[in-house]
N, C-alpha and C positions, 0 to 999 in steps of 0.2 A: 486647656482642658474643656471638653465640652459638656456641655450644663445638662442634668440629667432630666427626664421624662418630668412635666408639671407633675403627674401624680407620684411622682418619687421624691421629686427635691422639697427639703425640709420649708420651714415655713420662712425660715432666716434668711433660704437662699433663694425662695422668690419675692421675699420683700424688698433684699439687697436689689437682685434686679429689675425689678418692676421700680425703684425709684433711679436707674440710672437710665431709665425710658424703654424697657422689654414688654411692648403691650402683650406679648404672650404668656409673659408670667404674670402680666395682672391678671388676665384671662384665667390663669390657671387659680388662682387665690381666691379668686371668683366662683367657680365652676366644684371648688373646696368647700368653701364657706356658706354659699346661697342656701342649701337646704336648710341649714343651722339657723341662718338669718332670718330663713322665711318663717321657720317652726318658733322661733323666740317672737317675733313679731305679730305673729297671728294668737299665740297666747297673751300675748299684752295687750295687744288690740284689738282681742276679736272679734273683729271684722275681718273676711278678705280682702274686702278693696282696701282696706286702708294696711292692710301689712302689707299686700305688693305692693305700693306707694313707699310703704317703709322699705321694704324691700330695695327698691330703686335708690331712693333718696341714700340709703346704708351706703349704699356702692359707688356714688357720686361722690359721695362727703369722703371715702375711704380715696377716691382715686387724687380727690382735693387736695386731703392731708395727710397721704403715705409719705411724704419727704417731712412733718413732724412727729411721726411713731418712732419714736428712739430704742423702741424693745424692752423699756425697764417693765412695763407689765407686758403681760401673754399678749398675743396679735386675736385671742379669740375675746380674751376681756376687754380690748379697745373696741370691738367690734361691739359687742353687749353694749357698751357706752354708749355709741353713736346711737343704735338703735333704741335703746329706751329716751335720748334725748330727742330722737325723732318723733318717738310715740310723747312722748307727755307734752313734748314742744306744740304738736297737733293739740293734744286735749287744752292746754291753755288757750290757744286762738279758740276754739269750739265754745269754751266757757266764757270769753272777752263778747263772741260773735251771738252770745244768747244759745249754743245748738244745745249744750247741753247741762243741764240742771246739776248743782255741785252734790255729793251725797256727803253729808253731817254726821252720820252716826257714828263714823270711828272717830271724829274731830272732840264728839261731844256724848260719850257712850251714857245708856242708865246708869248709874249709881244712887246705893245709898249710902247714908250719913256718912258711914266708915270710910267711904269711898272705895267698897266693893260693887262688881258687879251687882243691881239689883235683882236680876232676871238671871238666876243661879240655875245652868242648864246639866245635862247630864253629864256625868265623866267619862271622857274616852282619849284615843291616845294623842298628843299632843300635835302632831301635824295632820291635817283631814287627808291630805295626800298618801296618809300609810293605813287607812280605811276604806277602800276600794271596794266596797264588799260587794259590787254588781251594778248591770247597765243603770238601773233606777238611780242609784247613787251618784256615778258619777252624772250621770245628767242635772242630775240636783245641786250636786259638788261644783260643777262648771254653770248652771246656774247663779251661783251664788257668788263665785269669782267675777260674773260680767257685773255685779252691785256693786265691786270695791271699786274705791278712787284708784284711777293707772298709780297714784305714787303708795298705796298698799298694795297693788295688785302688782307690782313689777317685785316688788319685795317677796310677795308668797312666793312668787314665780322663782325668782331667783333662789331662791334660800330651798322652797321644799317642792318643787316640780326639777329646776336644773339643777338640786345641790352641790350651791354656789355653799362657797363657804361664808361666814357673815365679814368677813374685812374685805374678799372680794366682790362681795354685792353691795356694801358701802364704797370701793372703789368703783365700782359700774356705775351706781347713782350718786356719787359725787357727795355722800353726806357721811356726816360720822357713823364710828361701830355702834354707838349708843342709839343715835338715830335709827337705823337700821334696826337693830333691836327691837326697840320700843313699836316701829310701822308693824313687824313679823308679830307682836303679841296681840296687837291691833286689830291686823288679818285675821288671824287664827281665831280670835276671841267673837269676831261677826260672825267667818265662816261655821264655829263652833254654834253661836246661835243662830242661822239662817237653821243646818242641819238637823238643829236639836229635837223635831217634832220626827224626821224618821228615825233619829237616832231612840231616842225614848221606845217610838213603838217596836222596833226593829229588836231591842232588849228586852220590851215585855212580852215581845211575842215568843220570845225562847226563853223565857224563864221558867 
């Protein structure tokens, strides 16, 4: 039976042959997945040069270890895997190498006594990602994403830019549901105070 068109055949039926040696259907997996790869990569990393690097690297490590993908998760969630292990793999070397300065504040957020928040900002809706409310914002929004550490920044990502679900974004980063948890409140709670001074005016000015 002859094997249909790469952009028709299911994902199954070019992993099956792309691991009994069809570089065409790796080609095709490829030619599938890149844009997805390149767009996840450049939000985690943003940088370009370092997401096409990820990029590259994604595709290597995939052509490495397609004969260990067993298919128990998605072939799009192994993929999310590699690449966030590429990206944070990078930011570890950067941080050993001196390049880049660790940021502390979600490690070691204000609090007072109670162990609330000290610096109580305004209320608005729980993801910053469902507050788009124009070009200023989101520049301010993505702003504030390049501040988080990649291991909270893969987490907003995952959870409220690709809504991932929270057990397969603790399967993508390899940590538990709680973990994952706990980074996403983390996220949310900087991004929530980077935002707070447009959010504040942006309310009083339509009051």
């Amino acid at each position: 039976m002859k094997r249909q068109a790469g952009s028709l055949a299911s994902d199954e039926e070019l992993i099956r042959e792309a691991k009994s040696g069809d570089k065409s259907a790796f080609t095709s997996l490829v030619k599938r997945y890149e844009e997805t790869v390149f767009r996840f990569s450049l939000k985690l990393c943003r940088d370009k040069d370092r997401a096409e690097e990820a990029l590259q690297d994604t595709f290597i490590n995939v052509y490495r270890k397609l004969g260990s993908f067993d298919g128990k998760a998605k072939f799009s969630t192994w993929l999310y895997t590699i690449v966030a292990n590429n990206c944070l793999m990078k930011r570890r070397k950067r941080k050993l190498q001196g390049l880049e300065e660790p940021l502390e504040l979600l490690d070691n957020p204000a609090t007072s006594g109670d162990g609330k928040f000290a610096h109580q900002v305004i209320r608005w809706e729980d993801s910053p990602a469902d507050i788009l409310l124009g070009k200023e914002l989101r520049r301010l929004l993505d702003d504030a994403i390049m501040k988080l550490p990649e291991i909270y920044r893969a987490v907003f990502i995952l959870r409220d830019v690709e809504e991932k679900s929270n057990e397969e974004t603790a399967k993508v980063l390899n940590i538990s549901q709680e973990a994952a948890k706990s980074r996403l409140r983390r996220a949310r709670a900087f991004l929530r105070e980077q935002l707070d001074p447009y959010m504040t005016s942006h309310v009083k000015g339509h009051a």
